[in-house]
C-alpha angles and dihedrals in degrees: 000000000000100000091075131015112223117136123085126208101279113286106200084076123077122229123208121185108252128262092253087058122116131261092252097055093048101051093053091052089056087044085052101040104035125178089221139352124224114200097198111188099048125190149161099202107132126278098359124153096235089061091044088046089055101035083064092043091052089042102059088039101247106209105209129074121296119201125187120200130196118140088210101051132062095195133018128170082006102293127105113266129216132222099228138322102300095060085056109112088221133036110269107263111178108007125205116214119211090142114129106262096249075072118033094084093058088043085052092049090039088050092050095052092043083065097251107152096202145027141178119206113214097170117097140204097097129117088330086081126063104215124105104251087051098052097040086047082057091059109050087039079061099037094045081058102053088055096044100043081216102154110234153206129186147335107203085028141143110213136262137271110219097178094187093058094033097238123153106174088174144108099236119116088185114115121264128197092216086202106145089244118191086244118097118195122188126162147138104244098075083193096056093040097050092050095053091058092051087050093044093047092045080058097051097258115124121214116224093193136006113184119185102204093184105179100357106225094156120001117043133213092247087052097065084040083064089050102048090048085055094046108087083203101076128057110175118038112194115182139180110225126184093166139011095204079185128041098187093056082042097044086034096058091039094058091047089056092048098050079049094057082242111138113211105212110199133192100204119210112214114059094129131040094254095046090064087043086053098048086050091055102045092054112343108272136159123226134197130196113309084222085057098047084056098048088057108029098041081056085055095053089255110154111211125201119210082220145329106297082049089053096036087057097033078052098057091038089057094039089055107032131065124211112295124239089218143335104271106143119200118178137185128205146162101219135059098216085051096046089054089048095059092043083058092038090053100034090051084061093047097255119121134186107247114218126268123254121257089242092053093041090054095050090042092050096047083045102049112024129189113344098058150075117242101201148066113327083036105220100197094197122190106343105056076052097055103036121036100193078066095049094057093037081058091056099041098051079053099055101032089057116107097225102059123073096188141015125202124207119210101226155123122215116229130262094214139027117300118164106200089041089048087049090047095055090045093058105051084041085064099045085050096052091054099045132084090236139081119247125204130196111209126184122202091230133024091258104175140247120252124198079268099044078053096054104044084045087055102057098046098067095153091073127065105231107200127178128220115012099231079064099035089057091049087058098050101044091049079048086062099040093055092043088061098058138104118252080217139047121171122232107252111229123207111263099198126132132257096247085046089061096043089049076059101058093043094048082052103047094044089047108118098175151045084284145344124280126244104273094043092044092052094041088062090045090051086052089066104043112274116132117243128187125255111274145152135188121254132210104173136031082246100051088043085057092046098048091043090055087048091053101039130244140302105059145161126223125217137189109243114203127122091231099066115064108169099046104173077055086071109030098272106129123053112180139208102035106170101172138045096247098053082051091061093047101042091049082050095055093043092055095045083059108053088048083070102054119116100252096028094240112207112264112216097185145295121282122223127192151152133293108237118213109226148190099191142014110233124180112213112181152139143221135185102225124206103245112011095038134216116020149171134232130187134171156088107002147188126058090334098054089115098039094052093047086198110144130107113214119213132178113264138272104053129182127210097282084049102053088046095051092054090048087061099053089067137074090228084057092063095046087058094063093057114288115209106343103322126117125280107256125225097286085174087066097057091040096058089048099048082053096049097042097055093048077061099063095030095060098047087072095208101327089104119074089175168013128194116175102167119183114023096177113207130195121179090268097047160319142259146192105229097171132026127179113171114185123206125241094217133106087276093063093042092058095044083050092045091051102053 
């Protein structure tokens, strides 16, 4: 059945990683499927979170041992309680952590050598806080889980939801379905995770696990990304991340969903300044730029969500749609303004209804009559209003045609009972149960589920239900575009050249300052490949002139010193100079200047080069982002460069494809190509740059914070890099930051 997806591998039978699996994987398992759970730190003070843990364990009958420890106390919850782990009548299997921090670490290392495989630290006041004790607390927990090889989760968590074992090691009192679901949910923040399983399970999609990783001192989000693509089980993993402290597990687990047919749809904490401050201050993590997350992550078949309505609707698109053939809408409504405002809804996200063919527009019109709108969008008028029968011969013409690969129903499904509604819905459910096609039910407006709503949702599986059509048209464009890509993508390797790479590791060693200056910069990009002007330093107004009449006018002069990064910002770069005479003065003038400058920097010389005639500013360049590592930017360049905001960011290294696929994403892009009328410039040029450029980045393994060519001029017969600028990413170059 491809219309819905319904049916999960099949559960009665358990499935264990195999042996080949990683480390990772099969300790999760073990975190997720424990043989017992020990809740050390017991209490029955009101209201705390270790009595709250076990009353849901006990709840949804947790079958395995359950072990209370409290070195104070004989019987809690009315259950005996142990002292520690050796009174225990089995070996600790999956330990639960409410101890106060100054402990924790002992408990963890008490709990290893007590033979538990697993633990989850609820218990806070780690690296989220600033203060001494806190952070010094973060590194021996870290350090006390290397030693041990106990698999872990928190701290600053809130507990897991294991449906198939019935486990619920979490603080919620809200109701759960622990019905092992085909959705998978992991994130740091315990508040937003828990949240998107209420909202899933409100919707009729039951979550098989829910892991809150908090911190992350031992187990990492991706790593639970990596179990959940191994797990047939589940089918759609959907994960909160405020930080990825390693790109390889991320990009690594990504890769394995992907390979698996499984999306990772993924709400990303840090668009906005605030947003990566904020991240730092719930548990510590680090976050990049949101552009650069989605350069790397949209490559490896990652879906991101702008927030939680946009993930709840992309989830259920994802849950009960397959992976669409191609993009031929095909939609069905009642209404003509409706109908318009899905036309303007698709159309704003670059989907369009295709028209319908002459054989389907003549059944639909005799069938139909005046009143309504024989097209695509198809508006069934009166009477599909007044005769049902109509109405579901409407829908069916329209999934049962060929040239169609899903149909969308405008429609909201009712709060309370409604027979002819009801009967509606359970028709269509079962012609799409027998089809071929999906089938999705949009409402205009997120309208709400009510217990009813629930219930009838519930028992017509076969149909996607989605709320709101902004968000609806975001699914299902992020549907398309994941349909469209490759299980597979290669990891691209660095092409550059042996003496490349030991042009590297000279530029490097012989590097004083916060970056290199502009000779030196442009002598390492040379090294890879990336055309430079003709240029030569200046000490005197007489060598300038002399090196000017060598090159050919006209030319332009630069100041060279390490200590100035943004020249034209102080006066250091005067362009245009067509005589001798305009080179000395304008050496002259450049030198005046920077004896002016607050901190006197050290003045090498000053550059001269060529003025290179151009068609086009471009802007190549690379940063070495916090969390997602080296990337790539192109676009638009010159002075405008910020207010164009027209550049396209991709993980490094890239190879040729690559570099032409990034090309494509840009208006400046277009206007390569040959924009109205004028000539198509030296793409080649850009290409081999863009290549170059990334094997750059990519072989300084983290000793590069940056690269900054702006402007590359190109012409239709080539391209070249007029200014360079590559910053260290040394202590130099952090205190240089931190200053200004």
């Amino acid at each position: 059945m491809d219309a819905a997806v319904t049916d999960n591998s099949d559960l009665t039978t358990k499935w264990e990683p195999a042996p080949s699996a990683s480390e990772v994987v099969k300790s999760i398992h073990a975190m997720l499927h424990p043989r017992n759970i020990v809740v050390v730190g017991a209490t029955d003070k009101p209201g705390n979170y270790a009595e709250r843990i076990w009353n849901n364990l006990v709840k949804y009958k947790y079958e395995g041992g359950m072990y209370p420890i409290n070195a104070r106390r004989e019987t809690i919850w009315g259950v005996k309680c142990y002292k520690d782990f050796n009174e225990l009548p089995e070996k600790p299997d999956h330990v639960l952590v409410l101890v106060p921090a100054r402990f924790a670490v002992q408990v963890i290392r008490d709990a290893a050598a007590a033979g538990a495989r697993t633990a989850t630290i609820v218990t806070s006041g780690f690296s989220e806080l600033v203060d001494e004790e806190s952070q010094r607390l973060a590194v021996e927990l870290k350090q006390a889980i290397q030693e041990t090889g106990i698999a872990v989760t928190g701290p600053n968590c809130l507990g897991n939801l294991s449906s198939g074992e019935r486990i619920f090691t979490n603080i919620d009192e809200r109701p759960v379905s622990m019905v092992p679901g085909p959705v998978a949910v992991a994130g740091q923040s315990g508040a937003v995770v828990m949240q998107i399983r209420q909202a899933l399970e409100d919707r009729g999609i039951d979550v098989g696990y829910m892991v809150t990783t908090g911190n992350e001192s031992g187990l990492e989000t991706p790593d639970f990304m990596a179990y959940f693509a191994a797990d047939p089980s589940i089918r759609v993993i959907v994960v909160y991340l405020e930080g990825v402290r390693n790109t390889k597990t991320f990009r690594d687990a990504c890769k394995a969903a992907r390979a698996a047919g499984k999306p990772i749809i993924a709400l990303k904490l840090g668009a906005s300044e605030g947003g990566r401050a904020a991240a730092m201050a719930h548990t510590g993590a680090l976050a990049g730029s949101i552009e650069t997350f989605d350069a790397i992550s949209t490559r490896e078949g990652v879906i991101r969500v702008r927030g939680l309505d946009e993930l709840i609707e992309t989830t259920e698109c994802f849950v009960h749609v397959k992976p669409l053939n191609d993009d031929r809408l095909a939609a069905v409504t009642l209404s003509g303004g409706k109908r318009g405002l899905m036309i303007d809804a698709f159309s704003s996200a670059g989907l369009n209804f295709r028209p319908l063919s002459q054989t389907l527009q003549e059944k639909l019109s005799q069938m139909l009559g005046p009143g309504s709108i024989v097209g695509n969008p198809l508006d069934a008028g009166f009477a599909a209003v007044v005769d049902p029968t109509v109405y579901i011969k409407s829908v069916q013409l329209m999934i049962e045609d060929p040239d169609t690969d899903i149909v969308l129903i405008d429609a909201e499904f009712p709060k309370a009972p409604h027979e002819l509604r009801e009967r509606n819905i359970r028709l269509v459910n079962d012609l799409a149960g027998a089809a071929s096609k999906p089938v999705v039910y949009i409402s205009a407006l997120s309208v709400g589920f009510t217990e009813f709503t629930k219930s009838l949702r519930k028992s017509v599986p076969n149909v996607a239900v989605m709320q709101g059509t902004d968000r609806a048209v975001s699914a299902i464009k992020q549907l398309i575009d994941y349909s469209r890509l490759r299980k597979n993508v290669p990891d691209v390797q660095s092409s550059s050249s042996a003496s490349a790479k030991a042009a590297l590791e000279k530029a490097l060693k012989a590097a004083n300052g916060a970056a290199l200056d502009e000779v030196a910069s442009k002598k390492l990009l040379k090294a890879y490949g990336i055309p430079v002007s003709k240029e030569e330093i200046a000490t005197t107004a007489n060598d300038a002139a002399k090196i000017a009449k060598k090159i050919g006018f006209p030319v332009v002069a630069k100041v060279v010193s390490e200590q100035i990064l943004h020249k034209s910002d102080v006066g250091g770069v005067v362009l245009n100079l067509k005589t001798a005479a305009e080179v000395k003065k304008a050496f002259n003038d450049i030198m005046a200047r920077m004896k002016k400058i607050k901190g006197k920097p050290v003045i090498e010389g000053v550059l001269i080069a060529q003025m290179v005639k151009s068609e086009l500013e471009l802007v190549v360049g690379g940063s070495l982002d916090a969390e997602m590592g080296p990337v790539v930017l192109f676009g638009t360049g010159g002075v405008d460069i910020e207010l164009m905001k027209d550049v396209a960011l991709a993980g490094a290294p890239l190879d040729t494809d690559d570099a032409k696929e990034l090309i494509n994403r840009t208006k400046a892009g277009v206007k390569l190509k040959g924009y109205r009328g004028k000539p198509a410039l030296h793409e080649p040029s850009v290409v081999k740059a863009l290549v170059g450029l990334s094997n750059l980045m990519a072989d300084a393994q983290g000793r590069i914070a940056s690269i900054d060519v702006n402007p590359f001029l190109i012409n239709t017969k080539a391209g070249v890099a007029v200014d360079g600028l590559i910053v260290l990413n040394n202590e130099a170059a952090k205190k240089s930051a931190a200053e200004h």
